[in-house]
C-alpha positions in Angstrom: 0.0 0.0 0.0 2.9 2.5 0.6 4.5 1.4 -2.3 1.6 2.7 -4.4 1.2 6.1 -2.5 4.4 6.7 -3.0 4.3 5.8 -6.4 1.2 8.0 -7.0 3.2 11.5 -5.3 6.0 10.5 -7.7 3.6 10.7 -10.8 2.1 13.7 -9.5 5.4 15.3 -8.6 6.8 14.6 -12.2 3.6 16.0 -13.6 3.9 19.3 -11.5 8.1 19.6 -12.5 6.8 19.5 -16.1 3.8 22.0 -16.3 6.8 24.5 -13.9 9.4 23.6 -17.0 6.7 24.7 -19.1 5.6 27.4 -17.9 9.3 29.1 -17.6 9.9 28.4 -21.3 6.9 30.2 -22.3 8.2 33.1 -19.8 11.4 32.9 -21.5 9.7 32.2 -25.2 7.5 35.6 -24.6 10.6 37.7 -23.6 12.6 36.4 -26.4 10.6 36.2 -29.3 10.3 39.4 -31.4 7.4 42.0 -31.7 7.6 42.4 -35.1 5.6 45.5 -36.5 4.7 46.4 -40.5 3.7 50.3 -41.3 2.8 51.6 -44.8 1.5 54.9 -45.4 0.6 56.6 -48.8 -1.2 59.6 -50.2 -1.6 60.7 -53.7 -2.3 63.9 -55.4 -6.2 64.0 -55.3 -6.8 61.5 -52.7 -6.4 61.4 -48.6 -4.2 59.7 -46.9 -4.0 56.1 -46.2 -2.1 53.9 -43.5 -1.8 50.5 -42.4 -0.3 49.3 -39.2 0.6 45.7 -38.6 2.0 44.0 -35.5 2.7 40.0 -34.9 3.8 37.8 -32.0 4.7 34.9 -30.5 4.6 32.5 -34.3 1.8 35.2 -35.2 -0.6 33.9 -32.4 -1.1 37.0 -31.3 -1.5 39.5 -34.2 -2.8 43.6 -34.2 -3.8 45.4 -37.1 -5.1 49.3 -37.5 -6.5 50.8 -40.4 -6.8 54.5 -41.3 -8.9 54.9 -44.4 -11.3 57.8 -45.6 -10.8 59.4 -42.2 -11.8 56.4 -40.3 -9.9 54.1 -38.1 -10.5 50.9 -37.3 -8.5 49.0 -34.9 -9.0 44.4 -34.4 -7.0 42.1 -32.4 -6.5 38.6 -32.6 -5.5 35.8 -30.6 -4.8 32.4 -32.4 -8.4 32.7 -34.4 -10.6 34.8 -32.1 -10.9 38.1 -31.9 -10.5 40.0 -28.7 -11.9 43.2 -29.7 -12.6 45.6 -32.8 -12.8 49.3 -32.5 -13.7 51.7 -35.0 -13.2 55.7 -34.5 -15.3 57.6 -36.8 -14.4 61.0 -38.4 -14.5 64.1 -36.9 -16.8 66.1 -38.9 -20.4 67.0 -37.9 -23.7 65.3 -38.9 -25.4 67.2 -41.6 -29.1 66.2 -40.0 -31.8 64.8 -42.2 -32.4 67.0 -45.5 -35.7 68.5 -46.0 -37.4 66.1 -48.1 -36.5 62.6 -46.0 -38.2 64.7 -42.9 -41.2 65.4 -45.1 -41.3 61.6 -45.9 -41.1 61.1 -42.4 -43.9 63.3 -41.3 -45.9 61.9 -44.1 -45.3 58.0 -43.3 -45.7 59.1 -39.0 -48.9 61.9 -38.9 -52.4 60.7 -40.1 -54.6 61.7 -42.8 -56.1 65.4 -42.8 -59.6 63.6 -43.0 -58.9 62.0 -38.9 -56.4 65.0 -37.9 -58.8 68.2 -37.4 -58.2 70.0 -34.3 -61.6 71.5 -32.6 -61.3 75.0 -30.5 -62.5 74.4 -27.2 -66.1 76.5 -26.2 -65.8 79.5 -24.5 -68.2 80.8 -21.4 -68.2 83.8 -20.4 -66.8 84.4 -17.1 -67.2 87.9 -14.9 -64.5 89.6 -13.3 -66.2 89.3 -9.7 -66.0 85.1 -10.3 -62.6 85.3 -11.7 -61.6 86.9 -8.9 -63.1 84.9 -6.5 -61.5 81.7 -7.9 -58.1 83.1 -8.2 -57.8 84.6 -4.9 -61.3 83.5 -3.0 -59.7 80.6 -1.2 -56.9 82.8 0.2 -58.6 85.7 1.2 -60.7 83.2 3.5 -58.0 81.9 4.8 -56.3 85.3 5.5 -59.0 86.6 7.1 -59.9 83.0 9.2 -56.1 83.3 10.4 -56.2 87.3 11.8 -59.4 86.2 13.8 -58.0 83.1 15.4 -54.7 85.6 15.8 -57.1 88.0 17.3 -58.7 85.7 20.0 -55.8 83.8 21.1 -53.7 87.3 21.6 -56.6 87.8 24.1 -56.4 84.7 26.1 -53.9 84.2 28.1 -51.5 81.1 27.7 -51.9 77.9 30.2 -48.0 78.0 31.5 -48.5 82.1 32.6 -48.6 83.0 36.4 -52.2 84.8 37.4 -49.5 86.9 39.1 -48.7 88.5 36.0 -52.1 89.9 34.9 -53.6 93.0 36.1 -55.9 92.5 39.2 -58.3 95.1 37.0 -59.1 93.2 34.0 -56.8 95.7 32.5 -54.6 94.4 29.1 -51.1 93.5 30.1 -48.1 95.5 28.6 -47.6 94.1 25.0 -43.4 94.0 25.3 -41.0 93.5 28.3 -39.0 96.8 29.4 -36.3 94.9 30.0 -36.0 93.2 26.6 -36.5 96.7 24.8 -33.9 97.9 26.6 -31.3 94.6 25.9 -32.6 95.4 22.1 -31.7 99.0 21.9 -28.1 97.9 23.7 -27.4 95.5 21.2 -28.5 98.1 18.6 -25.5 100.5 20.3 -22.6 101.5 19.2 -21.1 98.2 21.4 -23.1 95.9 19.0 -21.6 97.3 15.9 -17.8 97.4 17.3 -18.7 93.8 18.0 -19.4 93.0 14.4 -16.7 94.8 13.0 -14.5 92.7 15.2 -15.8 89.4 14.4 -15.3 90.6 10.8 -11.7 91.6 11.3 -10.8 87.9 12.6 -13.0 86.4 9.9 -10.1 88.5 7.3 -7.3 87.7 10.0 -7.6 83.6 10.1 -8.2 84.0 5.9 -5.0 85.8 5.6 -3.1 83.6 7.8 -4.4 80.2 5.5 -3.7 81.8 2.9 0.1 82.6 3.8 0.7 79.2 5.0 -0.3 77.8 2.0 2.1 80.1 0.3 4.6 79.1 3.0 4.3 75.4 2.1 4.3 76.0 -2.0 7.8 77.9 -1.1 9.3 75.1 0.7 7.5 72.3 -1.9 9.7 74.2 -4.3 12.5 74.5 -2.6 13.5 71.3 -1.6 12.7 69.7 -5.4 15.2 72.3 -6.6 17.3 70.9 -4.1 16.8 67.1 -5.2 17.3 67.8 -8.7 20.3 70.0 -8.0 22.1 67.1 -5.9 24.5 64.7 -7.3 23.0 61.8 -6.9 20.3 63.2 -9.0 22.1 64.5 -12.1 23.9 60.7 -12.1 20.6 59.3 -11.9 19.3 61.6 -15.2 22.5 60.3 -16.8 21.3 56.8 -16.3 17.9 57.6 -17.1 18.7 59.0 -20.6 20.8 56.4 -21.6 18.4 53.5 -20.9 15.6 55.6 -22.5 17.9 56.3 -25.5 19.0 52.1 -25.8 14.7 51.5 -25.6 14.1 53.9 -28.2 16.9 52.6 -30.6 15.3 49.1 -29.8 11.7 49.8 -31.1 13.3 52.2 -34.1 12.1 50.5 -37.5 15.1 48.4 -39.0 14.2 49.3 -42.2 12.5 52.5 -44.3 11.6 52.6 -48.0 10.1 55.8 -49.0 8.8 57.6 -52.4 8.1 61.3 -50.6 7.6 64.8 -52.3 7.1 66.8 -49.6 6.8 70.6 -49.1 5.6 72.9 -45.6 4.3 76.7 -46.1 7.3 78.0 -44.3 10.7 76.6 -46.4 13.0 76.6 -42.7 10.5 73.7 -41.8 11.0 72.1 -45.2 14.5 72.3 -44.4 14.7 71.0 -41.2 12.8 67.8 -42.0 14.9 67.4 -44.7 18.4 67.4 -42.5 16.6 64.8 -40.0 15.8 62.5 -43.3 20.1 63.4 -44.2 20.9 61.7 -39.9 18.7 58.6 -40.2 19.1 57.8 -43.7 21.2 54.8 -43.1 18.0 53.6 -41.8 16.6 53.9 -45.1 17.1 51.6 -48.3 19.3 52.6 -51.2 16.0 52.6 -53.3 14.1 55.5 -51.1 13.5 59.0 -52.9 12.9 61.8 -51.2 12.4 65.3 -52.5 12.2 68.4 -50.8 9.6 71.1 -52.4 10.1 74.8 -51.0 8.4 76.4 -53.0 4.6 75.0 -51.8 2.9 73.1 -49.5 2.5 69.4 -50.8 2.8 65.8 -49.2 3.0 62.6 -52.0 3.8 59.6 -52.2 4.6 56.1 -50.1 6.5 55.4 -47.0 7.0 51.6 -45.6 8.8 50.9 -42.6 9.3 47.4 -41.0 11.5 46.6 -37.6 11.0 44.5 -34.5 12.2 44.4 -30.6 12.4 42.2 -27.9 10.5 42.9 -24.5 13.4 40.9 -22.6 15.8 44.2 -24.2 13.2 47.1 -22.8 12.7 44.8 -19.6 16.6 45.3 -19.0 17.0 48.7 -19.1 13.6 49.5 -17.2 15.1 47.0 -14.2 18.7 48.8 -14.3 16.9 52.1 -14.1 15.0 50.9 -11.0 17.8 48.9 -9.3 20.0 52.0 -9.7 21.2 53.4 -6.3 20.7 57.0 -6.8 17.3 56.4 -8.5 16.2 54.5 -5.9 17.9 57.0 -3.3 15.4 59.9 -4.5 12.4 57.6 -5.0 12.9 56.9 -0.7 13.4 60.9 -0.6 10.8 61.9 -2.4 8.1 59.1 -0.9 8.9 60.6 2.6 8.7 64.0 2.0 5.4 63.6 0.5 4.3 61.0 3.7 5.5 63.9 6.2 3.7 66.0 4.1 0.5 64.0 4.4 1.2 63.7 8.0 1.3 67.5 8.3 -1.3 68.0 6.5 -3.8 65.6 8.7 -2.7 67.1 11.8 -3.6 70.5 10.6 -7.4 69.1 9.6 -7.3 67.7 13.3 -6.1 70.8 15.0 -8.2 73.2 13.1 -11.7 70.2 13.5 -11.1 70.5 17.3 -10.6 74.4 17.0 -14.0 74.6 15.6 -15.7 71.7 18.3 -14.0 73.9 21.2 
């Protein structure tokens, strides 16, 4: 019996060591294998442009293509035979609406005939201006006038929680206001009452001026200690790393191959110019068969452009770990993460501080 356990854990355990050795050469399949891309682009003289873009991966399992046609672009991807998803952007240019004639057609398919659509005016009564009156403003006039005589005899009576004390012994009406309020009234309406408000309205602009300067305050020093970091040594050695890597990706994904037919021309000859000495640095990226000709005297784009080139992920994996495994990268990433944790810090003791100010 333990013979065949074991015998079963051995299976198993082979089977597990060969999906593991699997699965790391597919890892190392997928970082190895080119990403191999296709772009052709051309425009003639009385026609837009038109481009195709074309990627493939992994044997072509995986495989991308965009289209830009008629100022449309559509955009599929494939996996093996299925498709994960289409896209299709339209132009940019407005609807035109439906013209006069197809909404005509429409009104004429959707209304009725004239025979079952007649429209009848509704009969009029004559109405005086007394009942007008009397419905408009009737029901509220009642009610005004029911409310000023229930105001009238409750003002009379006296309430349940007054003393007996307080009324006259001679049936006399009471005083309508309290001497003692009128007087606190025409004290508040002082000159103390309006010092007091002018006051409250000085520390109202006091605490907004004092926010606001501490927020200046903190932009100041925000500033200040990134000029710092970038000023530092270990930050203009950690550019220089930066920009190499960068420059090594983008030399990786640069096409491997151009073949081009261009006439080309801008309204302003410097620009014609220029784009002409960038063609002169790169053109031992192009074939000996590419043409192009530099028009200065108009503005005019024509003819083909094909490019073709491919990169490995393993590559631009590389570079983006050596940036990241750098020791003055990483030595700003910590600085930078706990200034802006201090600052967070700050910044929720001063919502506590100020929360309690207002409970107090």
């Amino acid at each position: 019996m333990l013979v065949v356990i074991l015998k079963i854990l051995s299976v198993i355990g082979i089977v597990l060591l060969c999906l593991l050795g699997l699965i790391l050469v597919l890892a190392v399949l997928v970082l190895v294998m080119p990403v191999k891309y296709w772009i052709k682009a051309s425009k003639e003289a009385e026609s837009e442009l038109n481009a195709v873009f074309r990627l493939t991966y992994f044997f072509r399992i995986v495989r991308a293509l965009a289209v830009y046609e008629q100022k449309k672009v559509s955009v599929s991807v494939k996996v093996l035979w299925f498709k994960l998803f289409s896209m299709e952007f339209p132009d940019g240019s407005e609807d035109e609406g439906i013209s006069d004639e197809e909404f005509d057609s429409f009104l004429e398919d959707e209304l009725p005939d004239e025979e079952d659509f007649e429209i009848t005016a509704p009969a009029q009564s004559e109405v005086s201006d007394d009942e007008l009156h009397s419905d408009l403003f009737g029901d509220d006039e009642e009610e005004s006038e029911e409310l000023s005589e229930d105001g009238e005899d409750t003002a009379d009576q006296p309430e349940d929680g007054e003393d007996a004390a307080d009324q006259p012994e001679d049936g006399s009406e009471p005083p309508v206001g309290n001497a003692q309020d009128s007087a606190e009234d025409e004290d508040s309406e002082g000159p103390d009452g309006f010092f007091d408000r002018i006051s409250g309205l000085a520390e109202k602009i006091k605490c907004k001026y004092r926010s606001f300067y501490d927020k200046i305050v903190k932009v100041r020093s925000e500033i200040r200690y990134y000029r710092n970091v970038l000023n530092s040594n270990e930050a203009v050695y950690a550019l220089r790393v930066v920009k190499k890597r960068l420059k090594k990706i983008f030399k990786l994904i640069l096409p491997r191959k151009i073949e081009c037919d261009l006439i080309y021309g801008f309204s302003s000859p410097d620009l014609t110019g220029k784009v002409y000495g960038l063609y002169c640095l790169f053109r031992n990226r192009f074939s000996k068969r590419s043409r192009v000709i530099p028009d200065f005297d108009k503005a005019v784009f024509e003819g083909s452009i094909e490019a073709k080139g491919h990169f490995n992920l393993i590559c631009i994996l590389h570079n983006l770990i050596c940036i990241v495994l750098n020791k003055n990268c990483r030595k700003i990433y910590r600085s930078v993460k706990h200034h802006r944790n201090k600052a967070e810090r700050e910044a929720g003791n001063d919502k506590e501080e100020s929360s309690s100010e207002e409970a107090a």
